[in-house]
C-alpha positions as a Python dict, from the first residue, in 0.01 Angstrom:
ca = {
    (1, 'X'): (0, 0, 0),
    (2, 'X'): (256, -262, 135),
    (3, 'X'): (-26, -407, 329),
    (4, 'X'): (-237, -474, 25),
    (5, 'X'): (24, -625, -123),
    (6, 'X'): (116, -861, 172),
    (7, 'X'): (-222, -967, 316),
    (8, 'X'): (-417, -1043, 36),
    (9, 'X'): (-191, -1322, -72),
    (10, 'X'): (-132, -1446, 316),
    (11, 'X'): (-522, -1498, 312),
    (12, 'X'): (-573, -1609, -15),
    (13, 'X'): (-246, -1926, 49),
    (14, 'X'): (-339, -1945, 416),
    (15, 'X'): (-702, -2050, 340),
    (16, 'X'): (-607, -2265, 68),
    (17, 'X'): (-371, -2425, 279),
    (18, 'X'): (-590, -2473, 605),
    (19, 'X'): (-917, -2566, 476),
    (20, 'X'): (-754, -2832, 252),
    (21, 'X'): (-489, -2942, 546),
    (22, 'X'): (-794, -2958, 781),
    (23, 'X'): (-1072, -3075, 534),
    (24, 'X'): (-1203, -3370, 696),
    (25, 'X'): (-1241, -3239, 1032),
    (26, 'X'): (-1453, -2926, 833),
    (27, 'X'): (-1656, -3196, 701),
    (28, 'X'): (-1689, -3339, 1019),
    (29, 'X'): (-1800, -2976, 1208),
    (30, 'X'): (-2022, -2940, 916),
    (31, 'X'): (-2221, -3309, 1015),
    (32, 'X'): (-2020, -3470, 730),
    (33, 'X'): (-2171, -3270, 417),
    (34, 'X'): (-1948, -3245, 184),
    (35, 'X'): (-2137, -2974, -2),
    (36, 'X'): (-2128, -2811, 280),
    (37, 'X'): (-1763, -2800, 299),
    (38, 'X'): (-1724, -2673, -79),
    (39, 'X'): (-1921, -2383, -16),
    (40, 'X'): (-1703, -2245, 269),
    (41, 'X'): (-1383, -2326, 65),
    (42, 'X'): (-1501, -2119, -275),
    (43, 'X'): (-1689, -1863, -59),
    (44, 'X'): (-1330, -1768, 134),
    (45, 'X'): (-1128, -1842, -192),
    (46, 'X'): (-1360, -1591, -385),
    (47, 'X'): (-1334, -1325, -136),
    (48, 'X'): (-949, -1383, -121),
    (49, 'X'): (-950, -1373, -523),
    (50, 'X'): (-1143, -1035, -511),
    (51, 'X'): (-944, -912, -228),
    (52, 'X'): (-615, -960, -477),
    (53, 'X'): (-817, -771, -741),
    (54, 'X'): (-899, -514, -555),
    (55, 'X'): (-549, -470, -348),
    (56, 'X'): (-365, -445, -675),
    (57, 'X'): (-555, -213, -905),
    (58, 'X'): (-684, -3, -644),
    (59, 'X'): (-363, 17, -372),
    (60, 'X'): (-58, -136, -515),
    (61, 'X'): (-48, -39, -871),
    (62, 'X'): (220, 286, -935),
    (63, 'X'): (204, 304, -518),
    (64, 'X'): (521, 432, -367),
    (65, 'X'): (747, 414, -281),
    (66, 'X'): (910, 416, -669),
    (67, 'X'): (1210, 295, -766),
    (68, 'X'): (1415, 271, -1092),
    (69, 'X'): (1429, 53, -1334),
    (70, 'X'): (1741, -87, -1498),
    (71, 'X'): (1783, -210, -1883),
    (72, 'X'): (1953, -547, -1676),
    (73, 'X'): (1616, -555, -1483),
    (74, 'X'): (1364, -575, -1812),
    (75, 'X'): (1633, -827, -1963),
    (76, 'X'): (1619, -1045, -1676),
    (77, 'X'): (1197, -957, -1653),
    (78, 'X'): (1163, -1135, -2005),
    (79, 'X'): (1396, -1427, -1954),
    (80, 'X'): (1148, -1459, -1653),
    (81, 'X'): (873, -1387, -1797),
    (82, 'X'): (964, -1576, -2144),
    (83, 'X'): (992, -1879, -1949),
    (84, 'X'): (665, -1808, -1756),
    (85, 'X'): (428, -1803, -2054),
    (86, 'X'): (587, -2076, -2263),
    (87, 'X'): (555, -2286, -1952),
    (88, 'X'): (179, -2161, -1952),
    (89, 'X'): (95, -2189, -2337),
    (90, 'X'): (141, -2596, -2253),
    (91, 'X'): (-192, -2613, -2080),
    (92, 'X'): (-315, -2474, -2450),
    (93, 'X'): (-421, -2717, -2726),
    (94, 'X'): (-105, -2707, -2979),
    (95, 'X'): (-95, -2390, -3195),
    (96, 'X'): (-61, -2436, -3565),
    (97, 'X'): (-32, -2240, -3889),
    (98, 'X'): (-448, -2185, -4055),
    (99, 'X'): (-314, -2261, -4429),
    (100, 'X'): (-142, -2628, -4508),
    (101, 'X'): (-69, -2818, -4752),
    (102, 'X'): (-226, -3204, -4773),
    (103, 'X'): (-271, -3477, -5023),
    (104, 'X'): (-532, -3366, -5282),
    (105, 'X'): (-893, -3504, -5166),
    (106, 'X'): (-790, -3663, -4845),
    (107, 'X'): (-515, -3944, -5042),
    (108, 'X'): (-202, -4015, -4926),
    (109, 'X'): (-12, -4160, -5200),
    (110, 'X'): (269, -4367, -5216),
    (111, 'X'): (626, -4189, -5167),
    (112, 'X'): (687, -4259, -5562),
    (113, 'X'): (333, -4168, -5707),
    (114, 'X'): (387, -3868, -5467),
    (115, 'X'): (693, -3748, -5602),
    (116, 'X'): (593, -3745, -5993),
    (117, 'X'): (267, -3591, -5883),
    (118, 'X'): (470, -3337, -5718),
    (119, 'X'): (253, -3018, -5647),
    (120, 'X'): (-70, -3119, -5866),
    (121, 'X'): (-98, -3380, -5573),
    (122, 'X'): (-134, -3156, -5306),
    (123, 'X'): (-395, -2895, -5190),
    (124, 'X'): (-391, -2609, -4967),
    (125, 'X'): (-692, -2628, -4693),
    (126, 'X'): (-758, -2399, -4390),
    (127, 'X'): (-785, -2541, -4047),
    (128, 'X'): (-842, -2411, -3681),
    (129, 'X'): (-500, -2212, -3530),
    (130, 'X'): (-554, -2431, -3276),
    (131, 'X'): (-507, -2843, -3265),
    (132, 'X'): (-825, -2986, -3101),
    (133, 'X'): (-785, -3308, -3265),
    (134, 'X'): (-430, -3357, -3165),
    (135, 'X'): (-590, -3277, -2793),
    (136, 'X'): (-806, -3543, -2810),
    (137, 'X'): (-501, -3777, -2821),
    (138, 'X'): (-282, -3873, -2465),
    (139, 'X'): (78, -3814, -2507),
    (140, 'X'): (331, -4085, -2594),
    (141, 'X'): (511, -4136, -2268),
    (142, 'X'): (834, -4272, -2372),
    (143, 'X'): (1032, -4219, -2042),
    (144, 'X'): (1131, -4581, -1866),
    (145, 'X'): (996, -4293, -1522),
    (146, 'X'): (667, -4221, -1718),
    (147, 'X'): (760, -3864, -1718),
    (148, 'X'): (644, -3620, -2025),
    (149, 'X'): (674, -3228, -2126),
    (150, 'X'): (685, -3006, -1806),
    (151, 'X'): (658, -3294, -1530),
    (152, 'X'): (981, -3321, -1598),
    (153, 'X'): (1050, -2986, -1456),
    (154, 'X'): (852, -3003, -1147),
    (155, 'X'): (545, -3196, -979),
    (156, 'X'): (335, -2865, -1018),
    (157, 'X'): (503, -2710, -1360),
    (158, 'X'): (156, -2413, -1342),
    (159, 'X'): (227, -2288, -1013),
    (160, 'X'): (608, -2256, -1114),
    (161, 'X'): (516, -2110, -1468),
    (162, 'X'): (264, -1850, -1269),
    (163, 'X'): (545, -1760, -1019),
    (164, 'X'): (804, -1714, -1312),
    (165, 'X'): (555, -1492, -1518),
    (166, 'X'): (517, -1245, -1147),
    (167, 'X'): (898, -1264, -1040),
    (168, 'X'): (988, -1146, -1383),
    (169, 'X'): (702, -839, -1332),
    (170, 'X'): (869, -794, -986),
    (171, 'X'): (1195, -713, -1188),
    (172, 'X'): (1030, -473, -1416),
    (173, 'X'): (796, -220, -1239),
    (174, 'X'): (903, 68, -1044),
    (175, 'X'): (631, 74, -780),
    (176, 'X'): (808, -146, -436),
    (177, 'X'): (478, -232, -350),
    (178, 'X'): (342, -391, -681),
    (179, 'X'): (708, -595, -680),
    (180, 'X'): (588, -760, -341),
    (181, 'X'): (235, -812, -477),
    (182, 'X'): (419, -969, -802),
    (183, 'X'): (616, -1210, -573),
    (184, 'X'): (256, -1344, -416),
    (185, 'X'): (242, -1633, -702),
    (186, 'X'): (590, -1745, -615),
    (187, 'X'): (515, -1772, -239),
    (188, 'X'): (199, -2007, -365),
    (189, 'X'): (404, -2248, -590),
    (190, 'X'): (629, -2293, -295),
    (191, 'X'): (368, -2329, -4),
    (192, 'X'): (137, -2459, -216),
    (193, 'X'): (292, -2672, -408),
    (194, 'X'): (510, -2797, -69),
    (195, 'X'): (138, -2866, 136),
    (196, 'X'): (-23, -3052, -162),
    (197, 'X'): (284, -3305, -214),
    (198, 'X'): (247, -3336, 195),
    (199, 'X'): (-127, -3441, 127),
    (200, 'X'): (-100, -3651, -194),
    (201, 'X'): (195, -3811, 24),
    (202, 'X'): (-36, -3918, 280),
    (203, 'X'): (-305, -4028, -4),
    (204, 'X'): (-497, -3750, 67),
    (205, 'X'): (-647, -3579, -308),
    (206, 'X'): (-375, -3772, -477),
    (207, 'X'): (-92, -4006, -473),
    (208, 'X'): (311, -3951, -447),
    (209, 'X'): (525, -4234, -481),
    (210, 'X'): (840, -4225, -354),
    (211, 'X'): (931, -4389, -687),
    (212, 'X'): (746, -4080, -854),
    (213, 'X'): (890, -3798, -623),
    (214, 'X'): (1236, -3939, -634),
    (215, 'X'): (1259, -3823, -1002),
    (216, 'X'): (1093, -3561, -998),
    (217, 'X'): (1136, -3244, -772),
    (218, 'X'): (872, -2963, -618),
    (219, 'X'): (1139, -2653, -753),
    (220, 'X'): (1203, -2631, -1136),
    (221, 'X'): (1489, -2815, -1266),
    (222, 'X'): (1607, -2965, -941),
    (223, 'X'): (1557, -3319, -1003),
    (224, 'X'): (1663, -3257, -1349),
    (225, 'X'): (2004, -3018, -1305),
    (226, 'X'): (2046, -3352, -1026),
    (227, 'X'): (2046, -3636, -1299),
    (228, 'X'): (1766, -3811, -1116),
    (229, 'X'): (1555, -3870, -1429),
    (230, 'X'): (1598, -4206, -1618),
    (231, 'X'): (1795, -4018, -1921),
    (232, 'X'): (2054, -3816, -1728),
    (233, 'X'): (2021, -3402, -1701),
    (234, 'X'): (2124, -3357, -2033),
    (235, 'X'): (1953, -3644, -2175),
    (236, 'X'): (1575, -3507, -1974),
    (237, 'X'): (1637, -3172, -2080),
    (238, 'X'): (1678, -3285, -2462),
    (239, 'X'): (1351, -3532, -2412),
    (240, 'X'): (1131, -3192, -2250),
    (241, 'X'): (1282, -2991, -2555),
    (242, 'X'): (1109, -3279, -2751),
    (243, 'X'): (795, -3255, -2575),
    (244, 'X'): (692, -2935, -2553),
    (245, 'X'): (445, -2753, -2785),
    (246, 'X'): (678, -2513, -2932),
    (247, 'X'): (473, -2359, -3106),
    (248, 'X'): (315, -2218, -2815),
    (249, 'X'): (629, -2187, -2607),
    (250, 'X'): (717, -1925, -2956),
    (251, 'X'): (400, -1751, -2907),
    (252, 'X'): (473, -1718, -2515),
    (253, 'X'): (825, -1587, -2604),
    (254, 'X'): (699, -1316, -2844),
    (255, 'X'): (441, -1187, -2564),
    (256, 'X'): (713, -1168, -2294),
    (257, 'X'): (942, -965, -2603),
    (258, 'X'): (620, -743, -2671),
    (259, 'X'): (586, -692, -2238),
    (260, 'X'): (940, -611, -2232),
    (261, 'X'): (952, -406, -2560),
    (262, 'X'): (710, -150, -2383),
    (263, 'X'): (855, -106, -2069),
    (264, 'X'): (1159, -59, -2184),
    (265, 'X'): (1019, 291, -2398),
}
């Protein structure tokens, strides 16, 4: 079982890493098709995705050997995991309540009409839970570094928020093997995340200034805790607390309480 939880995740970063580290010689072997080139990469990554799949729910999961599972363990599984999914939840559009209140027939009135109106004013509408219109917007970058919301934290805040989400499961279940499996997305936002800032460094599938990677950092919160951001570590933490959809970051937290609610019965 150990090996299924080990070499899936070698091949699956390992071909990531060498087909993109080595992609214009590929292209080159392949008599410069790019198309070419794309269809080796997904074929491997799809066989390394299904090679996960299959390792975990048919060899790692409840493999032993089994160990037990402290109530310090699920705390420090949701803190993980809490983090994890609020981090993830970003990537949604913002999450608001169906039922609001708005100005009666589209009108917004001035403050004083408003206020001897009072409630007559006003109508309660439904809307989508989620805010597609507010998508459709770009952030207000107010930063003098042009940072905003989870950049702050690190150049590739998914990978970390993916790695948080499996080293919090690693805490949590008793099977040794599924822990290792849980620690494959970790593994990926460091090796990963360390090969593509190589690349975009070189101008290779993006760019990295040294402007740009001087405030920010690859692990969470290092160029942060380190002051390197234009507004100090306690001012950058206090501007991402700003920017964040915390409305999803809630709805993250609640799903981490429910995972940790259950294994804790």
């Amino acid at each position: 079982a150990l090996r299924w939880a080990v070499l899936p995740w070698s091949f699956f970063i390992g071909e990531n890493v060498l087909l993109s580290h080595n992609r214009a010689s590929i292209i080159a072997l392949c008599g410069g098709d790019e198309q070419s080139y794309h269809a080796l990469y997904n074929a491997l990554s799809t066989a390394a995705c299904a090679s996960l799949g299959f390792g975990y729910f048919f060899r790692v999961a409840g493999a032993p050997p089994l160990r037990h599972v402290s109530v310090a363990a699920v705390g420090g599984s949701f803190v993980l995991q809490a983090v994890g999914l609020a981090g993830l939840f970003q990537a949604l559009p913002r999450v608001q309540l169906p039922l609001a209140s708005e100005p009666a027939h589209g009108e917004r009135a001035e403050p004083a009409a408003a206020s001897e109106a009072g409630a007559a004013a006003r109508q309660w509408v439904i809307r989508c839970p989620m805010d597609f219109k507010g998508e459709s917007a770009s952030p207000a970058v107010t930063s003098p570094d042009g940072l905003h919301g989870l950049h702050r934290v690190s150049r590739h805040p998914m990978l970390w928020s993916l790695a948080a989400v499996g080293l919090g499961g690693a805490l949590a279940v008793p099977s040794a093997p599924q822990a290792v499996w849980l620690l494959g997305p970790a593994a990926m936002a460091l090796l990963g995340g360390a090969h593509i800032d190589y690349r975009h460094r070189r101008g290779e599938g993006g760019t990295l200034s040294a402007e740009t990677e001087r405030v920010t950092s690859l692990l969470p919160f290092a160029a942060m805790a380190a002051g390197a951001q234009a507004e100090g570590a306690l001012g950058s933490l206090q501007a991402l607390a700003r920017e964040l959809k915390v409305e999803n970051a809630v709805l993250g937290v609640l799903l981490a309480a429910r995972w940790a609610v259950t294994r804790g019965r």
